[in-house]
N, C-alpha and C positions, 0 to 999 in steps of 0.2 A: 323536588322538595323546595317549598319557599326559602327563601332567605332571610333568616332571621334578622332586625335591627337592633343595634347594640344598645344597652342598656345607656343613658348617659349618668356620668359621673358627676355626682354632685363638688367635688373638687373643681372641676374643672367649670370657667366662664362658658357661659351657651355661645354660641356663636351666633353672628349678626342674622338679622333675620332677612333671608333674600328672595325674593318674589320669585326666581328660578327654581324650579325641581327639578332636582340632578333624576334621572330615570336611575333604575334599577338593574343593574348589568343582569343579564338571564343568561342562566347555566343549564344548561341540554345535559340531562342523564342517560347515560347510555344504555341503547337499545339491546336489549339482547337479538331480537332479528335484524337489527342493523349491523351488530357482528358481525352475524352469518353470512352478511350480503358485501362484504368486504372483498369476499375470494371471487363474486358471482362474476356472473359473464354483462352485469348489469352493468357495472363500474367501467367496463375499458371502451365504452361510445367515447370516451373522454379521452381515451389516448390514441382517438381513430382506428380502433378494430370493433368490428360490428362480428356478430354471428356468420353472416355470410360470408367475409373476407377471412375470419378462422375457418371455416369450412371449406373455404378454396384452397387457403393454406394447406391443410392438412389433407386434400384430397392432392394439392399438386406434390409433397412432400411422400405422399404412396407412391403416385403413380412415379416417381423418379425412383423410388425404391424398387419398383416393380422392373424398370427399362435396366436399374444397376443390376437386378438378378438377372434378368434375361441375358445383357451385355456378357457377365461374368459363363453363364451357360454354353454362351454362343462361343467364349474363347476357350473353353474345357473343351469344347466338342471337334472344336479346329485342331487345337494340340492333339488330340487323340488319335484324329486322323492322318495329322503327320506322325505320329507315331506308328500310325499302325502302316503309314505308307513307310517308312524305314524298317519296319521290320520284316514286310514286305519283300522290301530289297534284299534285307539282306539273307534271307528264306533264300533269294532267287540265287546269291551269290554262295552260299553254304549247298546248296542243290547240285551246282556245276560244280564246286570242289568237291564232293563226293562223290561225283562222276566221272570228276578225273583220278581221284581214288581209285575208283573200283577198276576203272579203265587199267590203271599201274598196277593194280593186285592181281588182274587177270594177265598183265604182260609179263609180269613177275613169275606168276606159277606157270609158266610155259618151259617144258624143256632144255627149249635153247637158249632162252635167257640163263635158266640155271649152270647148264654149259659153257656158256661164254662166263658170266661172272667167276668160273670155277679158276679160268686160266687165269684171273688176276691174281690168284693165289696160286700158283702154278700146281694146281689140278686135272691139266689138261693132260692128253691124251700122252702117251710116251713119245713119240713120235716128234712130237711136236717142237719147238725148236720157241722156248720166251723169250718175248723180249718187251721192251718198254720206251716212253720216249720221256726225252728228259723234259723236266718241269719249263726249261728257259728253248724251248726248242721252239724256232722261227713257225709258223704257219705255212704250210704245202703252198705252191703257185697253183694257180690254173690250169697251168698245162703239164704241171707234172706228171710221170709215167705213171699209168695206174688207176690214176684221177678216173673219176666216172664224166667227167666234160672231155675227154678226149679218147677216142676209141684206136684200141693201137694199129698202128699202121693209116688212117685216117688224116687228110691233112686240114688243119683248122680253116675256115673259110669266113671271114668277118661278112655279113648280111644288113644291110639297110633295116629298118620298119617296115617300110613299104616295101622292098624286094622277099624277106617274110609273110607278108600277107599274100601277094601276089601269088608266090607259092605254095600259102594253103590254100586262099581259091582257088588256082587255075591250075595248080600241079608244077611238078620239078619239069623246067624245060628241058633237062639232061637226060631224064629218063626217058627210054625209048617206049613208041608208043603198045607193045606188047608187053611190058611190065608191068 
């Protein structure tokens, strides 16, 4: 739209008459497709992004998207496996104590087990003569009467390593050769 020039007021003195022409300040009405092109990919060459360099952007902004899923996958799949290697283990460790369960359930229902447990209640036979040791009672010696390390009548003989082996390879030199 032109600019319209103002009427002049007959009140007022004209003013000098000056061989300069001030020009006319020109006013741009706005575009309604120049609106539109405000958001466009037109506008940002001006702030150094071109189509290409968004394109790179946002292709390198996937593919680190893509390496963060993968990363995160790779360490689900690692824990898992540690998990499933502990559980693993302890499958193996619940296996042999059930073993040795049934081992003790089998030693348990045996007879003489039930026999013997009976005389700690004094269940045992008539005959039989209880007795008990006390709570604060020393520990047996080695060589005491009885012992299964000393056979009665038997005199103890301390043996070397080597004088041990010698006489599992080569035999008791004491023993005569028709034994």
């Amino acid at each position: 739209m032109p600019r319209r020039k103002p009427a002049k007021d007959p009140a007022k003195p004209a003013p000098e008459a000056s061989t300069e022409v001030a020009p006319e300040p020109v006013v741009v009405a706005p575009n309604p497709a120049a609106a539109g092109a405000l958001g466009s990919l037109a506008d940002l060459p001006v702030a150094g992004l071109t189509r290409r360099r968004i394109g790179i952007l946002v292709g390198a902004l996937v593919a680190a998207w893509v390496i963060l899923l993968f990363a995160r996958q790779v360490g689900e799949a690692s824990e898992a496996t540690a998990r499933a290697d502990a559980m693993q283990a302890s499958t193996l460790q619940l296996e042999a104590q059930v073993g040795a369960l049934e081992s003790e359930l089998a030693l348990i229902q045996k007879q003489a087990y039930i026999t013997q447990a009976a005389r700690e209640f004094r269940l045992g036979k008539p005959d039989e003569i209880p007795f008990a040791l006390a709570d604060d009672a020393p520990p047996l010696p080695p060589d005491a009467p009885g012992s299964a390390g000393v056979r009665l009548g038997a005199t103890a003989t301390e043996r070397t390593p080597l004088e041990s082996w010698a006489r599992l390879l080569f035999g008791d030199p004491t023993a005569s050769p028709g034994d």
